[in-house]
C-alpha positions as CSV (number, residue, x, y, z in Angstrom):
1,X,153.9,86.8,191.0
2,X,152.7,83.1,191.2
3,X,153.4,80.7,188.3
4,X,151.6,77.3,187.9
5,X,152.5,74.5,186.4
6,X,150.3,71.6,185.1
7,X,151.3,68.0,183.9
8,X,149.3,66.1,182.7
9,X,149.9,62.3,183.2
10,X,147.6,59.4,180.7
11,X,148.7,56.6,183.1
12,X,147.1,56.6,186.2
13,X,149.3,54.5,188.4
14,X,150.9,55.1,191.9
15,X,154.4,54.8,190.7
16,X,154.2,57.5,188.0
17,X,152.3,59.6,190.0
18,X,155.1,59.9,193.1
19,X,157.2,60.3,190.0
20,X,155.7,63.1,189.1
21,X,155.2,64.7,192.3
22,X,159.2,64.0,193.2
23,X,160.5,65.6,190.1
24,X,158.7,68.5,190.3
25,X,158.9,69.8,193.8
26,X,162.5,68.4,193.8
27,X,162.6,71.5,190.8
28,X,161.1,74.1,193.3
29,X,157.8,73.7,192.6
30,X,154.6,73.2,195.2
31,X,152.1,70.7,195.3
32,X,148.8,72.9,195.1
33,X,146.5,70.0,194.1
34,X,145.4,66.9,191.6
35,X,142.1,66.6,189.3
36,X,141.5,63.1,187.8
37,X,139.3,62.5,184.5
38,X,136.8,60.0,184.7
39,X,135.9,57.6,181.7
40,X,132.1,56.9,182.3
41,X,132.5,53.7,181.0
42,X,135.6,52.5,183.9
43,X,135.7,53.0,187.9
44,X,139.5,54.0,187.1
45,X,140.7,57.5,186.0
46,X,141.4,58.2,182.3
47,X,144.1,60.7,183.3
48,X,145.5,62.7,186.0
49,X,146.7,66.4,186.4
50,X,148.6,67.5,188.4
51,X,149.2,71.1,189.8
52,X,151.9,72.9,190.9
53,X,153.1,76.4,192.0
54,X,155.8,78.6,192.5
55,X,157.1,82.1,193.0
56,X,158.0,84.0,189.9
57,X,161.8,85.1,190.1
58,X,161.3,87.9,187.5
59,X,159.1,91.0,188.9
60,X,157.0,92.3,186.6
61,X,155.3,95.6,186.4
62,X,151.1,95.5,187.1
Protein backbone atom coordinates (compact mmCIF):
# COMPACT_ATOMS: atom_id res chain seq x y z
CA UNK A 1 0.00 0.00 0.00
CA UNK A 2 1.28 3.60 -0.84
CA UNK A 3 1.32 6.33 1.88
CA UNK A 4 1.74 10.11 1.03
CA UNK A 5 2.85 12.60 2.80
CA UNK A 6 2.27 16.35 2.45
CA UNK A 7 4.15 19.46 4.08
CA UNK A 8 3.22 22.27 3.67
CA UNK A 9 5.83 25.06 3.78
CA UNK A 10 4.51 29.27 4.23
CA UNK A 11 7.96 30.45 3.27
CA UNK A 12 8.79 30.10 -0.14
CA UNK A 13 12.52 30.25 -0.31
CA UNK A 14 15.25 27.97 -1.83
CA UNK A 15 16.92 27.18 1.41
CA UNK A 16 13.81 25.87 3.18
CA UNK A 17 12.63 24.13 0.39
CA UNK A 18 16.08 21.71 -0.11
CA UNK A 19 15.38 21.55 3.55
CA UNK A 20 12.47 20.08 3.25
CA UNK A 21 13.18 17.89 0.45
CA UNK A 22 16.50 16.54 2.40
CA UNK A 23 14.77 15.69 5.57
CA UNK A 24 12.15 13.84 4.15
CA UNK A 25 13.66 11.47 1.63
CA UNK A 26 16.62 11.23 4.10
CA UNK A 27 13.29 9.56 6.28
CA UNK A 28 12.52 7.16 3.37
CA UNK A 29 10.23 9.06 1.66
CA UNK A 30 9.95 9.90 -2.35
CA UNK A 31 9.71 13.02 -4.03
CA UNK A 32 6.42 12.58 -6.12
CA UNK A 33 5.90 16.37 -6.81
CA UNK A 34 5.38 20.22 -5.59
CA UNK A 35 2.15 22.61 -6.02
CA UNK A 36 2.78 26.33 -5.28
CA UNK A 37 -0.18 28.77 -4.21
CA UNK A 38 -0.33 31.84 -5.93
CA UNK A 39 -1.43 35.28 -4.24
CA UNK A 40 -3.08 37.24 -7.18
CA UNK A 41 -1.88 40.25 -5.81
CA UNK A 42 2.37 39.04 -5.92
CA UNK A 43 4.46 37.22 -8.89
CA UNK A 44 5.91 35.11 -5.73
CA UNK A 45 4.20 32.02 -4.25
CA UNK A 46 2.13 32.36 -0.98
CA UNK A 47 3.09 28.81 -0.10
CA UNK A 48 4.44 25.68 -1.22
CA UNK A 49 3.47 21.82 -0.80
CA UNK A 50 5.34 19.48 -1.08
CA UNK A 51 4.58 15.68 -1.84
CA UNK A 52 5.93 12.68 -0.92
CA UNK A 53 5.49 8.90 -1.00
CA UNK A 54 6.34 5.70 0.37
CA UNK A 55 5.61 2.02 0.75
CA UNK A 56 3.39 1.10 3.61
CA UNK A 57 5.38 -1.46 5.92
CA UNK A 58 2.06 -2.78 7.43
CA UNK A 59 -0.12 -4.97 4.89
CA UNK A 60 -3.52 -4.47 5.21
CA UNK A 61 -6.40 -6.57 4.10
CA UNK A 62 -8.59 -4.96 0.87
Amino acid sequence: MLEYKVVEVSTVVEDLLEEVLNEWTGKGWNFEGMQFAMRESSRRPSMAFVIFTRESAAQGSE
